[in-house]
Each structure stands twice: as C-alpha cells, then as structure tokens.
C-alpha positions in Angstrom: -70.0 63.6 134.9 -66.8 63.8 132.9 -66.3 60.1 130.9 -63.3 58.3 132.4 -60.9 56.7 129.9 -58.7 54.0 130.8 -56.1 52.0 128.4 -55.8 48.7 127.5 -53.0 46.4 126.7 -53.6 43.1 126.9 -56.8 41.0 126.4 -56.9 39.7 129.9 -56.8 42.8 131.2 -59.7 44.4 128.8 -62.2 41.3 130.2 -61.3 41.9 133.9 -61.4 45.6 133.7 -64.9 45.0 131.9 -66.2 42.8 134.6 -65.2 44.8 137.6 -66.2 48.2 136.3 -69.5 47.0 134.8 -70.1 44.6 137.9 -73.4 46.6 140.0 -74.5 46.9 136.0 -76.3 44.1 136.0 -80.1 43.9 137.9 -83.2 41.9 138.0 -84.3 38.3 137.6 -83.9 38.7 133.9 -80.5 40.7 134.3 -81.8 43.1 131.5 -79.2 45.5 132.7 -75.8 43.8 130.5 -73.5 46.2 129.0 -73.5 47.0 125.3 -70.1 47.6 123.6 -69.6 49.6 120.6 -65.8 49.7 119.0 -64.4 51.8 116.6 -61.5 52.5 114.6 -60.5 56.0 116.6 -61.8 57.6 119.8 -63.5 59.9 118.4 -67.3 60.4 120.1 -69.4 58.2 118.7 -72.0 59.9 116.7 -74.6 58.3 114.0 -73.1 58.3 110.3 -76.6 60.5 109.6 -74.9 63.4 111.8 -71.4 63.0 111.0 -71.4 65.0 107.6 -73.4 68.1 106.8 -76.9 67.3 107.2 -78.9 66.3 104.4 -82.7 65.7 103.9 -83.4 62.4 106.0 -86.9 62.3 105.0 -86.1 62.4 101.0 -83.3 59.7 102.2 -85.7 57.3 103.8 -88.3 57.2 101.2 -85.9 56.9 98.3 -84.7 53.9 100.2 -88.8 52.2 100.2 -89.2 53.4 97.2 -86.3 51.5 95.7 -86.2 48.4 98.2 -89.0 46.8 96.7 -87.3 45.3 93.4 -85.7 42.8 96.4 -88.9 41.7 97.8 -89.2 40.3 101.1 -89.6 43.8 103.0 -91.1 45.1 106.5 -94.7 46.4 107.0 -95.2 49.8 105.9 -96.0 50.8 109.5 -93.0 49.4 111.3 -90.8 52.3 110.9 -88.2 50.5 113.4 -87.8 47.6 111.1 -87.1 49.7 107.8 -84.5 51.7 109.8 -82.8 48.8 111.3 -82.7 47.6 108.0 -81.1 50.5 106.0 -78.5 50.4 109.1 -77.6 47.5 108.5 -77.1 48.0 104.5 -75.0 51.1 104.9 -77.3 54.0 104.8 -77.0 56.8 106.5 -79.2 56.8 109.7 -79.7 58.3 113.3 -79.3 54.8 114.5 -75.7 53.7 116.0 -74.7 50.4 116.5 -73.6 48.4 119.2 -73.3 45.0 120.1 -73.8 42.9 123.5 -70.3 41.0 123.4 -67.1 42.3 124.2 -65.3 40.6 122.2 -67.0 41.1 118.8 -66.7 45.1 119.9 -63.1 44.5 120.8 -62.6 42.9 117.3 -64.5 45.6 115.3 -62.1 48.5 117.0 -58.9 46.8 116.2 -59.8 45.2 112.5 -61.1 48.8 111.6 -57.4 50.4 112.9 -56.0 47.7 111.2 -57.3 48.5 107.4 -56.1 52.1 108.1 -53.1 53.8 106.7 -49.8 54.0 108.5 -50.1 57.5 109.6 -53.9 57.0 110.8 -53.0 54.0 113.0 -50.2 56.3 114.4 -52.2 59.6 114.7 -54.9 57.5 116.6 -55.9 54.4 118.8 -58.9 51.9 118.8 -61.5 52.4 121.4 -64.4 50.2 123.0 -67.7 52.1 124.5 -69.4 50.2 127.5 -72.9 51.5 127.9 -75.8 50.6 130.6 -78.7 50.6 128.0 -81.8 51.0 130.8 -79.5 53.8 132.6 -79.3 55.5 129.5 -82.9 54.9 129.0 -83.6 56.1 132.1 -82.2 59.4 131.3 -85.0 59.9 128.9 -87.5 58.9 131.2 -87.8 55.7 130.1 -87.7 52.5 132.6 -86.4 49.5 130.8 -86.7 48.8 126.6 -89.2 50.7 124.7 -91.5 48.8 122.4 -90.6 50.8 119.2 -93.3 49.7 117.3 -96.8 49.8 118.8 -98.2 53.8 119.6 -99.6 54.6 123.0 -102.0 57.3 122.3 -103.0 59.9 124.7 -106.8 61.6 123.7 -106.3 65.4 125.2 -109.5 67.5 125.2 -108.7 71.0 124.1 -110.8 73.9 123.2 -110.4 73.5 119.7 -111.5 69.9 119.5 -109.4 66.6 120.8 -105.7 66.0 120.3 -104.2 62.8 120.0 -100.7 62.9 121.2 -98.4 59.4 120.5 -96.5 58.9 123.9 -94.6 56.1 123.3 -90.7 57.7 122.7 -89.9 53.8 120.9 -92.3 55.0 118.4 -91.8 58.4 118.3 -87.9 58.7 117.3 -88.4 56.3 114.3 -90.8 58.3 113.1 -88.1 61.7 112.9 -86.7 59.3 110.2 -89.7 58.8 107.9 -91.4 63.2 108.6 -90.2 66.1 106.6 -88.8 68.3 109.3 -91.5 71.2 109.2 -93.7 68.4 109.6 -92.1 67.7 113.5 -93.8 70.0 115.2 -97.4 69.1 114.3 -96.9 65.4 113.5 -94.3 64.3 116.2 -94.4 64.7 119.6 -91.2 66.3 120.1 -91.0 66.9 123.7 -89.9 62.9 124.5 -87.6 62.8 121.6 -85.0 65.1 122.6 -81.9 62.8 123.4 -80.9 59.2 122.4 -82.3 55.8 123.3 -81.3 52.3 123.9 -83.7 49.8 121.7 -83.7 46.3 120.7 -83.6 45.2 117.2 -85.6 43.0 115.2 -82.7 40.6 113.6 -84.0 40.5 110.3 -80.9 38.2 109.0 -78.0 35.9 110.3 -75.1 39.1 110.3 -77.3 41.2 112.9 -77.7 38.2 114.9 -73.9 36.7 115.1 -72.8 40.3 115.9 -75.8 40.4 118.7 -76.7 44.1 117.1 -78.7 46.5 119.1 -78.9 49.9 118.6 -79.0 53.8 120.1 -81.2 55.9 117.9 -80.6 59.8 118.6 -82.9 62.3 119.0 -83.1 66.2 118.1 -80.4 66.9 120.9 -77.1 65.5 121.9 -76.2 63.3 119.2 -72.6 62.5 120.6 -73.1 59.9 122.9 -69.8 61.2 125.2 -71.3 65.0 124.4 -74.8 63.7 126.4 -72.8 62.0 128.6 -70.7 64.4 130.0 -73.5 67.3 130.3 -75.9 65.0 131.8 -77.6 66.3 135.3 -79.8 63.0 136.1 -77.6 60.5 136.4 -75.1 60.4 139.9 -74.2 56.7 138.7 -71.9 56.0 135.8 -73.4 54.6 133.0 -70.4 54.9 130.0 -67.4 53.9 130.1 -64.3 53.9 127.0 -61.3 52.0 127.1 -58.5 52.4 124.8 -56.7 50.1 123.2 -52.5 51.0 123.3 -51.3 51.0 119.7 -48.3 48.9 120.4 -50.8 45.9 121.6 -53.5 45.8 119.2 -52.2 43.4 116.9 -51.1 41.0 119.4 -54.9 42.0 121.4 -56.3 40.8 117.6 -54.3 37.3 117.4 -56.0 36.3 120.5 -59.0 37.5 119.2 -58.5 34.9 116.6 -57.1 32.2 118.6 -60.9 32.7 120.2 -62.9 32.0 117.7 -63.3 35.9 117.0 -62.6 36.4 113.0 -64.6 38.3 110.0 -65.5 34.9 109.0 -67.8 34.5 112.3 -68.8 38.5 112.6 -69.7 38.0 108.9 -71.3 34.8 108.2 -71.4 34.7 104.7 -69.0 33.8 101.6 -67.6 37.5 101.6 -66.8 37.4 105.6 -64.9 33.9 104.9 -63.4 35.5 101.7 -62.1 38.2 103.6 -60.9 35.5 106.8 -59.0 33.7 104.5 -57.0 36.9 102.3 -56.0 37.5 105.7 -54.9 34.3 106.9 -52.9 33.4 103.6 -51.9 36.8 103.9 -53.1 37.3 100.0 
C-alpha cells in the first residue's frame, strides 16, 4: 500500500476529513480502535529520535540514565522496563519510542507550533504534517490483537535436548527489553523473532504533561523503523491503516489562531509555569 497524502487548509476541513476517512476505524463496545495522531514540524517519515542520527550504544544510554535518575527520587520498579522508557521519552532522551497523541487537535497544534519556531527558509523549504494511525491495525500487523500488556512476561517452557528453554512470548515485554540488553546479548536473551517491527502501546502517565497531551506511544523494533517505510512495504494489511495530511503553508498560521481561539495553546499542552511562560511571550508578543 502506497500512503495517501492529502492537504489541508482550513481547520474545518482537517476535522471533517479526519472523521470521514477514519470513520469504519473505530470497533467494539469499548471503541478501542480511535485514531492516534502524531504532528510534526516537516513531513519527513516519522522515525524515533534513537534512529534518526548514527546509532549509538542504547544499552550504555539506558543505564547511564538509571544510574543517574536516582538523585531525583521517586522512580519506577527496576523491572518495569516500559515505565523507565516512557519516562526517559518524555524527558528528552533518545529512545525507540515515538510519540503520539489521541487528539487531533493537540497533534494539529504540535505540527504548526514546531513550523512556527523554524527559520524563514525552513518554513518555506517545508510544510507541517499530522499522522493518523489505527493503533490495533498496526498491532495487528505484528500479530498482535488489541494492546499488549508491556509489563508482565508470558513465558513459554520448551523441552529441548539440551535441557528446557524458557522463551518470553509476550512482544509488550519483549521490545522494552531491546532498550535495557547489550546488542550481542539479543540473540540469547531476547526473543527476537516477535520484535521485528513497531508496536502500538499504552503508557503509564507518570505526570500531568503526558496526560493533557493524552501521550501514547509506537516503540520500534529491529526492522522498519520509519513508520511510512513499514507502511508502504506492508503485505498483511488490504485495509488502510495510516494516513498524513499536510498542512498548506499559506494557512498554518491562521489554522493556529483557531487553535487558540479553542482552547489549544502551550499553556494547556504544557501545564506547568514554563508552558504558561511560553503562552504568554507569545501572546504579548515579547
């Protein structure tokens, strides 16, 4: 399936273009099926900041970051491995997690605020852009139906020759744990065989930012890391389960006054003194 791009000019039209494209989305008694939205700054593929630059040791990364964390008190469990990497997400660190967010609005406003605080030439070299994703279609994909637990193992007792094997088969567990194992460590220690693409998971809000922004999360496997790039080579799926709207240039700043007329500001994405700080530079134009 080749991902189908469609512009955007108005607020109005982004919401009813939303509704009617994402419309069969949505399934079940508990409709667990809603889109997540992820905006950004260019349209560029979106792709986890840990992949974006030459890779570095991710293991050395993620235990520097326990190792330091504790002067701040107040930290996960050891074990839950989801927790500390939602958490070092959510601070700025490098991850294989990429964010998005279950409103439409707060992605819309994330695209055009980030194009915004780019230079002239950037804004004109590029346009913002809003990902819609099915999270269970994507799930299902990786042969998973509905949201992983990502903390509790499911262990499966083989009987080999050799002796018994345990083998974790619980993929919510398994691609946490590529974050927190040396890579020659994969093969024996991970079961590498159900971590191979990306997966839609649902945080543990661990304070008031990730839950105004409604955060959840993809976290990427060994293959694929370009959501669009898995996407468009994907075999399983005869539905569409991604879609990308762009926003025109010549719009977004009147697109981001309604935004604000709405409620939708850095003050309310970021509820703390430096969100309203930033609300108010704006406003006063300071």
């Amino acid at each position: 399936m080749e991902l189908q791009v469609q512009y955007i000019n108005s607020l109005e039209e982004y919401l009813s273009r939303m509704k009617l494209d994402t419309a069969s989305w949505e399934s079940g008694p508990l409709r667990l099926a809603r889109p997540w939205f992820r905006g950004q700054d260019r349209t560029d593929s979106p792709i986890p900041r840990l992949f974006r630059a030459p890779r570095y040791d991710e293991f050395e990364l993620t235990r520097a970051f326990r190792d330091r964390a504790g002067a701040f008190g107040n930290l996960p469990e050891t074990k839950r491995l989801d927790k500390w990497l939602f958490l070092m997400q959510h601070y700025g660190a490098p991850t294989r997690l990429l964010d998005w967010t279950e409103s439409p609005l707060i992605a819309l406003f994330f695209a055009i605020d980030g194009h915004r605080r780019r230079t002239k030439q950037e804004r004109l070299e590029g346009n913002p852009a809003v990902w819609v994703l099915n999270p269970l279609s994507l799930n299902q994909v990786s042969g998973i139906d509905g949201f992983p637990n990502t903390w509790a193992r499911q262990d499966l007792e083989m009987q080999l020759p050799s002796g018994s094997l345990r083998i974790n088969q619980n993929p919510g567990v398994e691609f946490f744990r590529l974050a927190f194992h040396p890579v020659a460590e994969w093969s024996s220690q991970i079961n590498s065989d159900i971590v191979r693409l990306a997966i839609a998971v649902q945080p543990n809000y661990l304070d008031m930012r990730m839950y105004s922004q409604r955060s959840c999360f993809t976290i990427h496997g060994i293959e694929q890391p370009d959501i669009e790039g898995l996407y468009n080579v994907d075999k399983r799926s005869s539905k569409p389960y991604l879609l990308k709207y762009v926003v025109t240039n010549s719009q977004a700043d009147a697109i981001y006054s309604d935004l604000q007329r709405l409620g939708i500001s850095r003050g309310s994405v970021f509820p703390d003194f430096e969100g309203i700080s930033q609300e108010l530079s704006e406003r006063f134009r300071l």
